[in-house]
MARVO-258291 format. One line per 10 residues: their letters; for each residue x, y, z of N, C-alpha, C. Coordinates in Angstrom, 3 decimals, always signed. Example, Ala and Ser with C-alpha at 12.3 -4.5 7.8 and 13.67 -1.06 7.14 Angstrom:
BEGIN
AS> +13.190 -5.690 +7.800 +12.300 -4.500 +7.800 +13.200 -3.300 +7.800  +12.850 -2.250 +7.080 +13.670 -1.060 +7.140 +12.900 +0.030 +7.870 $
END
This chain:
BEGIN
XXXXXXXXXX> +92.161 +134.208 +79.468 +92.347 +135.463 +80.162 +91.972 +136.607 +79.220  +91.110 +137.494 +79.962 +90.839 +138.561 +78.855 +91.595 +139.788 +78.977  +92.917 +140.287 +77.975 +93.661 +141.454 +77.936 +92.709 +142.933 +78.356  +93.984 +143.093 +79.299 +93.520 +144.445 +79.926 +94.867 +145.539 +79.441  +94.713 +146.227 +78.463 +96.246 +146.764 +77.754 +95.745 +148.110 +77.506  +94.896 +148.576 +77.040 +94.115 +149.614 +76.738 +92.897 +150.473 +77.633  +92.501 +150.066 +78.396 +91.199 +150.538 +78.889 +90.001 +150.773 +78.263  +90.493 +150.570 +76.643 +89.051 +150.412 +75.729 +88.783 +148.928 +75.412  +87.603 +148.498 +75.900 +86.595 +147.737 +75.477 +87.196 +146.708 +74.216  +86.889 +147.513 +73.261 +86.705 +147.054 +71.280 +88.491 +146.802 +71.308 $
XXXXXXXXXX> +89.093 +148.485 +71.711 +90.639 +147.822 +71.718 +91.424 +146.665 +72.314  +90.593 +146.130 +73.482 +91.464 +145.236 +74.115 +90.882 +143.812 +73.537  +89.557 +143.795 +72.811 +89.380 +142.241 +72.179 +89.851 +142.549 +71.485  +90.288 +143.078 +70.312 +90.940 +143.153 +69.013 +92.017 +142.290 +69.597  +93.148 +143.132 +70.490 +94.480 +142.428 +71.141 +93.887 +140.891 +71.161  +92.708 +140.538 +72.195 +92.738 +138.977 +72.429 +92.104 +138.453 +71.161  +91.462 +138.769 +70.390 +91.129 +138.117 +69.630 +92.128 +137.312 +68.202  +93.491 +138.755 +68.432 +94.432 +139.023 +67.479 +95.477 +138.722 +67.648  +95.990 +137.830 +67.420 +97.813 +137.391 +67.717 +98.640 +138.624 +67.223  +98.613 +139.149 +65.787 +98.873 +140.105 +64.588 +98.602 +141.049 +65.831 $
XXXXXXXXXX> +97.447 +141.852 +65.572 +97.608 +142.845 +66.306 +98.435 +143.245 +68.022  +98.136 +141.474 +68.498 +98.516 +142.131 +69.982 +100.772 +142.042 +69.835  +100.667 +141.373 +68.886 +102.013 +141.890 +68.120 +102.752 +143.235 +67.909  +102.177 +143.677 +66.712 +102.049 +144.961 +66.782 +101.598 +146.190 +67.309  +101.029 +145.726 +68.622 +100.760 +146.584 +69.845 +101.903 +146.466 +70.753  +102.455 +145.548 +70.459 +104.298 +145.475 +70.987 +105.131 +146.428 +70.531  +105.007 +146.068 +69.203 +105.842 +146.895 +68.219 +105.969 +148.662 +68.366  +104.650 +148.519 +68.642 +104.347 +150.461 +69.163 +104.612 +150.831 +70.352  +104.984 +149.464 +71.244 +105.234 +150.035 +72.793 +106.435 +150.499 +73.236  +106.811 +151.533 +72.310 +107.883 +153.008 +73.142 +107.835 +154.120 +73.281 $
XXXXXXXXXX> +108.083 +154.920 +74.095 +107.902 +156.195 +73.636 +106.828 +156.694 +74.100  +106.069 +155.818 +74.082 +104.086 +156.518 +74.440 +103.507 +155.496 +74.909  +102.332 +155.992 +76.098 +101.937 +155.481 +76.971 +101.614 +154.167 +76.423  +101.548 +152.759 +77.430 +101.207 +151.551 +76.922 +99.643 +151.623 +76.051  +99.129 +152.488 +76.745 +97.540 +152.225 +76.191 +97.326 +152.823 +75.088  +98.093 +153.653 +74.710 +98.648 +154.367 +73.006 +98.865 +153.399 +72.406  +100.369 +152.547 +72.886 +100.527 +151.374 +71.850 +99.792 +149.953 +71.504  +99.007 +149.888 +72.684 +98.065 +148.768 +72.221 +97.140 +148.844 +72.209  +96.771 +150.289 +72.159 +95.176 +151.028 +71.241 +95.271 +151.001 +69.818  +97.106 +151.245 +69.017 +97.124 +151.363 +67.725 +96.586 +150.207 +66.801 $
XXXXXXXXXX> +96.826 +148.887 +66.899 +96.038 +148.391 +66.223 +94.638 +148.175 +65.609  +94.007 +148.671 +67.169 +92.154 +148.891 +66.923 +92.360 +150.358 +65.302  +93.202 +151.180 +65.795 +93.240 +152.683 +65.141 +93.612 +152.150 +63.548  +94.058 +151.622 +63.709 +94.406 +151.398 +62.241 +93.519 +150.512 +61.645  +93.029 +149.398 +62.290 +91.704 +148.628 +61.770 +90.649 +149.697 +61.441  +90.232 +150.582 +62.410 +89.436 +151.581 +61.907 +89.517 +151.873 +60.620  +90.756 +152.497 +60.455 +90.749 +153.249 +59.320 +91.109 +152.310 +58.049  +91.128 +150.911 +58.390 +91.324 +150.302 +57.253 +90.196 +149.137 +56.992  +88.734 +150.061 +56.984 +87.984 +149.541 +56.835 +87.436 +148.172 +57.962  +87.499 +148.753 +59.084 +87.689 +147.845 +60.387 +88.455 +146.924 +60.570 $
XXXXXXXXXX> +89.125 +146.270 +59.638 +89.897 +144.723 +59.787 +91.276 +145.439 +60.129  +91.547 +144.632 +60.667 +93.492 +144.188 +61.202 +93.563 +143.570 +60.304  +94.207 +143.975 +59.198 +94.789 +142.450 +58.054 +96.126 +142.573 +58.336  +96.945 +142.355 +58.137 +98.528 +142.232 +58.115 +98.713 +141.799 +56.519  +98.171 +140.990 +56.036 +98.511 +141.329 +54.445 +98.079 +142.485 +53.426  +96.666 +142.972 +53.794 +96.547 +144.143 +53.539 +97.519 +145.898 +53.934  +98.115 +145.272 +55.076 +99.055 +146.295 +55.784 +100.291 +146.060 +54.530  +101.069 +144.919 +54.667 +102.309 +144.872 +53.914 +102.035 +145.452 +51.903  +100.610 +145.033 +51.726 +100.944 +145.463 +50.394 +100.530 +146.599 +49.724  +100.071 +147.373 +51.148 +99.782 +148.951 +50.584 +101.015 +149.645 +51.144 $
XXXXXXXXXX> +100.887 +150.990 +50.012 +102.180 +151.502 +49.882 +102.664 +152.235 +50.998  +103.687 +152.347 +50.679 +104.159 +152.627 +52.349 +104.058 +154.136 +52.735  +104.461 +155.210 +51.327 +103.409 +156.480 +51.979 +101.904 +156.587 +52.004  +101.275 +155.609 +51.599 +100.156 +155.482 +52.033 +99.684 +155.399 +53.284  +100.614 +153.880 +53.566 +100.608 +153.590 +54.926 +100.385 +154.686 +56.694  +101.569 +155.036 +55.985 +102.409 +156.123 +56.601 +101.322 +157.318 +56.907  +100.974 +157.932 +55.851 +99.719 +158.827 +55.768 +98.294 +158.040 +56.886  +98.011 +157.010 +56.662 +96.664 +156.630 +57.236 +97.517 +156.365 +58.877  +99.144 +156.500 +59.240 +99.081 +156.083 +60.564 +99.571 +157.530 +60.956  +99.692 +158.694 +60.169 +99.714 +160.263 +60.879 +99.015 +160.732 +60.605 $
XXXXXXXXXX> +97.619 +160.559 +60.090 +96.486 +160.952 +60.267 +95.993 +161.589 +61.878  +95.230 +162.371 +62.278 +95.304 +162.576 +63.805 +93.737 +162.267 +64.259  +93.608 +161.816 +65.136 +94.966 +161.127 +66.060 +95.875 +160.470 +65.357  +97.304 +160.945 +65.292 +98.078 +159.692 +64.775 +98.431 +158.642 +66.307  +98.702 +157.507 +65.335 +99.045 +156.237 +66.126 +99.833 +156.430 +66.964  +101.062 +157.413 +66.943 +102.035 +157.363 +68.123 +102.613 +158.492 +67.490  +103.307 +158.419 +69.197 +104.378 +159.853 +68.872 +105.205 +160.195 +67.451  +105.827 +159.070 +66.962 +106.545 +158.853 +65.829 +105.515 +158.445 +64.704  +104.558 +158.666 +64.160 +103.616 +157.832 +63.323 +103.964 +157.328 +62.135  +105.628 +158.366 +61.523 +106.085 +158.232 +60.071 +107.244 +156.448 +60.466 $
XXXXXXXXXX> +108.025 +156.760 +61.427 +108.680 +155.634 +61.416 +108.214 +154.666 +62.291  +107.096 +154.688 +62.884 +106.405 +153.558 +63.644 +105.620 +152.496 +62.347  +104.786 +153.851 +61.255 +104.121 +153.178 +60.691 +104.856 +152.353 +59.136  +106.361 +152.642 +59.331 +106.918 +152.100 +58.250 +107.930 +150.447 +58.977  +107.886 +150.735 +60.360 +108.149 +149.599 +60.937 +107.050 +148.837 +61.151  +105.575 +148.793 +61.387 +104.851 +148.323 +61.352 +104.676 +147.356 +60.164  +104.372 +148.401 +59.090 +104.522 +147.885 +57.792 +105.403 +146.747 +57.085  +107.072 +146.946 +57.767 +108.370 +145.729 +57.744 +107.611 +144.692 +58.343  +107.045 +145.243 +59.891 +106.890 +143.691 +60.348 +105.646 +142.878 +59.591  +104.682 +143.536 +59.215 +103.111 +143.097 +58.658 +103.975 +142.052 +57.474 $
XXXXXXXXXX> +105.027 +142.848 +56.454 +105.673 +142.115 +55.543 +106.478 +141.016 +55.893  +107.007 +140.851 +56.872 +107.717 +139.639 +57.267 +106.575 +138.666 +58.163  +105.796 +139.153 +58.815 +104.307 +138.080 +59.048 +103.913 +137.361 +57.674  +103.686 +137.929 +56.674 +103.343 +137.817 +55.245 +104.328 +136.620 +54.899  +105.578 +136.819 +54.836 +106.520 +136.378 +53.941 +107.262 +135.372 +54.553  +107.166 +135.142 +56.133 +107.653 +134.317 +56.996 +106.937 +133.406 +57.859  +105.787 +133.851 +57.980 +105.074 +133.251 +58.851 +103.473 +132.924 +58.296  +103.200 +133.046 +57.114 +101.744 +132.649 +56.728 +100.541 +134.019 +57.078  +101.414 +134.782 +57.043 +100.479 +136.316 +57.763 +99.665 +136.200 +59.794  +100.163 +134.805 +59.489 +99.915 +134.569 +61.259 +100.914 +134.884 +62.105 $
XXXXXXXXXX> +100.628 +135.872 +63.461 +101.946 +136.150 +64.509 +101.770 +135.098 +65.120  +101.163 +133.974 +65.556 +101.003 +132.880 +66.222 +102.064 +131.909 +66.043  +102.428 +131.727 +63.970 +103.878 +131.162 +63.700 +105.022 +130.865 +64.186  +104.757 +132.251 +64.948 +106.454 +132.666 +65.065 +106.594 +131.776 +66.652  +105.541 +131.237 +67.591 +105.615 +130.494 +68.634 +105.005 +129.524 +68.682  +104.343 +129.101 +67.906 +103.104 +128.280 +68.132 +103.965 +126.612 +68.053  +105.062 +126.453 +67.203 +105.896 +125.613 +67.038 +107.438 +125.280 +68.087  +107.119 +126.604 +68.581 +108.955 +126.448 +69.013 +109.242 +125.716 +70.397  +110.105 +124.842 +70.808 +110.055 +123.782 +71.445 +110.720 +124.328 +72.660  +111.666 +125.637 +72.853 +111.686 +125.939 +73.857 +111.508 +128.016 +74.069 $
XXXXXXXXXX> +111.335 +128.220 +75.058 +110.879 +129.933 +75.238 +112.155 +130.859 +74.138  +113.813 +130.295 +74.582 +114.926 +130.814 +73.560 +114.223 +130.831 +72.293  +113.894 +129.859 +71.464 +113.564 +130.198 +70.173 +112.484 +131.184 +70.137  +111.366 +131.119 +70.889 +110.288 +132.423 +70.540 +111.323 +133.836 +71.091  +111.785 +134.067 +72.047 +112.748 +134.913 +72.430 +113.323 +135.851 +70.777  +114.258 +134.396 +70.158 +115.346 +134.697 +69.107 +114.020 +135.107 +67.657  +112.914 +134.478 +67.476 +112.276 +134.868 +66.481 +111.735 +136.148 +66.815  +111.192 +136.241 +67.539 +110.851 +137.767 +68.234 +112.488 +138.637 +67.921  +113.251 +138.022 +68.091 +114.721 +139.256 +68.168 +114.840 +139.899 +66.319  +114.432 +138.751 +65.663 +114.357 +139.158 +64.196 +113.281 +139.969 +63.287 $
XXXXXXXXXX> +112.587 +140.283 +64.278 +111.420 +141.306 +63.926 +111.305 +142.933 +63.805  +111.211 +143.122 +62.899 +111.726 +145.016 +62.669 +110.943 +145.875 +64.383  +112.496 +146.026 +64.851 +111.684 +146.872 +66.017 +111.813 +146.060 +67.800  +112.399 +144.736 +67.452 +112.580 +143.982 +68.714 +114.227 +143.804 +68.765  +114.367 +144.117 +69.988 +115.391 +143.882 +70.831 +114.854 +142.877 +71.973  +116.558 +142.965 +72.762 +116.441 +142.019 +73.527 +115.576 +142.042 +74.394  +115.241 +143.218 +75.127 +114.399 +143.718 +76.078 +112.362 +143.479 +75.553  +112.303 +143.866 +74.589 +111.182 +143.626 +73.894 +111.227 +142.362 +73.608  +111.658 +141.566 +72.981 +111.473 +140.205 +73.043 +111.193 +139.630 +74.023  +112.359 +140.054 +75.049 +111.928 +138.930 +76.103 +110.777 +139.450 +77.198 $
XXXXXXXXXX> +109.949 +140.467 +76.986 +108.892 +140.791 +77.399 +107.787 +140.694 +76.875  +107.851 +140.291 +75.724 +106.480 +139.640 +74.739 +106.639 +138.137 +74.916  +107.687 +137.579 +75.075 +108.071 +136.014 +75.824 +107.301 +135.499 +77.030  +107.447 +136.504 +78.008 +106.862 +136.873 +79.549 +105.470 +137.234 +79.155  +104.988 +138.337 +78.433 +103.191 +138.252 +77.753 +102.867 +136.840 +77.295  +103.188 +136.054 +76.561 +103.123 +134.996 +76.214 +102.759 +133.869 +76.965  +103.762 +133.986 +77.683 +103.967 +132.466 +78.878 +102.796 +133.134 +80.039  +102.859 +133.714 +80.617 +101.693 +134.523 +81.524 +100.378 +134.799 +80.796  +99.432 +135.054 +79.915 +98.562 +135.430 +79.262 +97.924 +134.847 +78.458  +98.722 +133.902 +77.903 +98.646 +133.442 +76.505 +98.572 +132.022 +76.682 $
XXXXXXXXXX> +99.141 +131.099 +77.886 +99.568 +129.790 +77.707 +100.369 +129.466 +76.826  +101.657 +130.255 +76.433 +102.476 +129.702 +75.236 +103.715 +129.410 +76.534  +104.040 +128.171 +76.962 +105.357 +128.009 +77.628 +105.920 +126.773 +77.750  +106.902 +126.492 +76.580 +107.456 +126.170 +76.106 +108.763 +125.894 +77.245  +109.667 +124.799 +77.417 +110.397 +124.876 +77.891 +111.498 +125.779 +78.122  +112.002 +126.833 +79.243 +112.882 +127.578 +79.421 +112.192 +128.541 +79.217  +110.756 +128.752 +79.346 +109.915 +130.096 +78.597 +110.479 +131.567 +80.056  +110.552 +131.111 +80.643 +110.320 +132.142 +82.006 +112.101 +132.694 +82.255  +113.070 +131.669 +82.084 +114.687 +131.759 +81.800 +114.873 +132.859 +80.516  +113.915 +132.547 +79.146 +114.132 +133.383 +77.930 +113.529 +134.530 +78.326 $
XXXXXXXXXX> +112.320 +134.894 +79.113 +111.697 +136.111 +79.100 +112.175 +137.005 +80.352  +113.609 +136.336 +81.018 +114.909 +137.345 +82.158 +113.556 +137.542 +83.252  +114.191 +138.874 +83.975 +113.198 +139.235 +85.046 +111.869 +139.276 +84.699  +111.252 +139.421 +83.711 +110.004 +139.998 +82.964 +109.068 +138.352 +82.916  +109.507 +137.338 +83.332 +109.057 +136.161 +83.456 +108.955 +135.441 +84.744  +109.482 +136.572 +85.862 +108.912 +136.129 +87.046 +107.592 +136.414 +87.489  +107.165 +135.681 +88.267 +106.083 +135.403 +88.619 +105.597 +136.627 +90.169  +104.534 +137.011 +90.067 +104.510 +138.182 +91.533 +105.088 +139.315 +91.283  +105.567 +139.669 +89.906 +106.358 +141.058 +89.675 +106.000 +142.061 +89.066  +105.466 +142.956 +89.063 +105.337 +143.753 +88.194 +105.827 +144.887 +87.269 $
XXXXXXXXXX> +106.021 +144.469 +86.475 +107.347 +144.984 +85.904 +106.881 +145.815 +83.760  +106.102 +144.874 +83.748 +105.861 +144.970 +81.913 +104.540 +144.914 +81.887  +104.226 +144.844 +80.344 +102.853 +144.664 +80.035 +102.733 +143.168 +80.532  +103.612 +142.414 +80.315 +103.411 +140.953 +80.767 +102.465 +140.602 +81.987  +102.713 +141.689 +82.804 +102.057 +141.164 +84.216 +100.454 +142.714 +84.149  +99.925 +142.503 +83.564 +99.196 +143.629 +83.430 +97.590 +142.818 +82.947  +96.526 +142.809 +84.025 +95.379 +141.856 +84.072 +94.395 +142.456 +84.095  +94.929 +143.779 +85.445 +93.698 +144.722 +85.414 +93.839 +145.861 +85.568  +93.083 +146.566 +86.609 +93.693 +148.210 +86.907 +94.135 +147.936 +87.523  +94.122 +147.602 +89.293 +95.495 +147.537 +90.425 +96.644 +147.027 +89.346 $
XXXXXXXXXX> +96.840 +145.897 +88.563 +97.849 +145.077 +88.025 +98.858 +146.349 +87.014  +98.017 +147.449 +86.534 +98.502 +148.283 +85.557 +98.962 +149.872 +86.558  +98.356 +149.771 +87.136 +99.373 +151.095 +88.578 +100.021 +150.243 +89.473  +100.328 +149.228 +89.207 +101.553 +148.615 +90.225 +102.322 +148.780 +89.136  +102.320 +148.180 +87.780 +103.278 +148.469 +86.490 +104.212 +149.774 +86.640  +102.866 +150.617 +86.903 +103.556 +152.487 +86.380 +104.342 +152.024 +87.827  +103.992 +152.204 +88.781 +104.991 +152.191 +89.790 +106.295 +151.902 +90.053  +106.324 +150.415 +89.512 +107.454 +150.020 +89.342 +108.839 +150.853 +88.134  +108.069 +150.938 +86.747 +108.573 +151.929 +85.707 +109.048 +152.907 +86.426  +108.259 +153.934 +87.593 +108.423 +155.077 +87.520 +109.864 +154.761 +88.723 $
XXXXXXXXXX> +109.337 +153.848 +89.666 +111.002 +153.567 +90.974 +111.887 +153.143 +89.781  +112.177 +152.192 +88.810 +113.089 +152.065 +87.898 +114.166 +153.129 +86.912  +112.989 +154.128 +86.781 +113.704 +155.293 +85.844 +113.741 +156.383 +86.650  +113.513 +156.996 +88.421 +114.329 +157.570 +89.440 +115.467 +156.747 +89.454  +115.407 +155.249 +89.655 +117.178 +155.037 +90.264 +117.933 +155.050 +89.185  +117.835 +155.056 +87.840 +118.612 +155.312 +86.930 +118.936 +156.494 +87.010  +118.244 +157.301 +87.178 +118.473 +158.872 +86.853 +119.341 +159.682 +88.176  +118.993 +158.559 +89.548 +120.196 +159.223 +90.588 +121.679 +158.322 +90.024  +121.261 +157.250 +89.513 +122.693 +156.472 +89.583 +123.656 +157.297 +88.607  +122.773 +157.839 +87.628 +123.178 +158.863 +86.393 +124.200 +160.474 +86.971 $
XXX> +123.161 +160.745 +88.096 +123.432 +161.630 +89.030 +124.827 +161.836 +89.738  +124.747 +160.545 +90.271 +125.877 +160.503 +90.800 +127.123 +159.253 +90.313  +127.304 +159.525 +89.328 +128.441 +158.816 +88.615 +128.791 +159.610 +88.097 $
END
């Protein structure tokens, strides 16, 4: 399946070509539009001499870092603490996993464990985990027993809900749609409580 996350071209093979990056195009997804956060990896390959390394990320310094991801365009709304969480996770890819994000699932025998390794990653919660679980099992062919149970609503099938279910353009304005009916009924339930 070829990722549709970005609307750029170069940005969205990077994602398929890139376990690492389409990782850390997770990692950036708050706050700012999806196609911000999984444009940042292409942005930072740019500027780091085209490659996505993740070991090159962890062992340059971190106001360095920091500097090449608030550069402008910076990477995201937050660029100082996005790009120093980036940086944690590039170092724990490094130090935990062989500098491969593939590690962290490529072994695990049921969806809970990719879920729980995803939960230990600078920047994942429960909600993020189990929606890179749901990217995974949908996109990726990673599904592992209980994969669709670990990745909650975000692992049903016909829903559109996350980046998980996101293929093309109709697939990515049914997304906003859903986001946008989700955060009205919060905001009346907010209303009226």
């Amino acid at each position: 399946m070829t990722t549709y996350l970005t609307g750029e071209p170069d940005a969205d093979a990077l994602l398929d070509a890139d376990p690492n990056a389409l990782l850390i195009g997770m990692v950036l997804d708050q706050q700012v539009p999806m196609e911000k956060a999984f444009g940042g990896p292409a942005v930072i390959a740019e500027r780091m001499d085209g490659r996505f390394d993740v070991a090159a990320i962890a062992a340059t310094d971190e106001d360095v870092f920091v500097a090449l991801c608030s550069a402008k365009p910076a990477i995201h709304r937050f660029p100082a603490s996005m790009g120093k969480r980036i940086r944690r996770t590039c170092r724990v890819l490094v130090d935990d996993y062989d500098g491969h994000a593939e590690n962290i699932w490529s072994g695990a025998a049921t969806g809970t464990e990719i879920r729980t390794a995803l939960m230990a990653l600078p920047g994942f919660g429960p909600e993020k985990a189990a929606i890179f679980t749901a990217l995974l099992g949908k996109q990726r062919g990673v599904t592992p027993s209980g994969w669709r149970e670990a990745a909650g609503p975000y692992g049903e099938q016909g829903v559109f809900r996350s980046v998980a279910d996101i293929v093309d353009e109709d697939s990515l304005r049914r997304v906003r749609e859903t986001k946008k009916a989700v955060k009205a009924a919060k905001k009346a339930a907010t209303r009226s409580a």
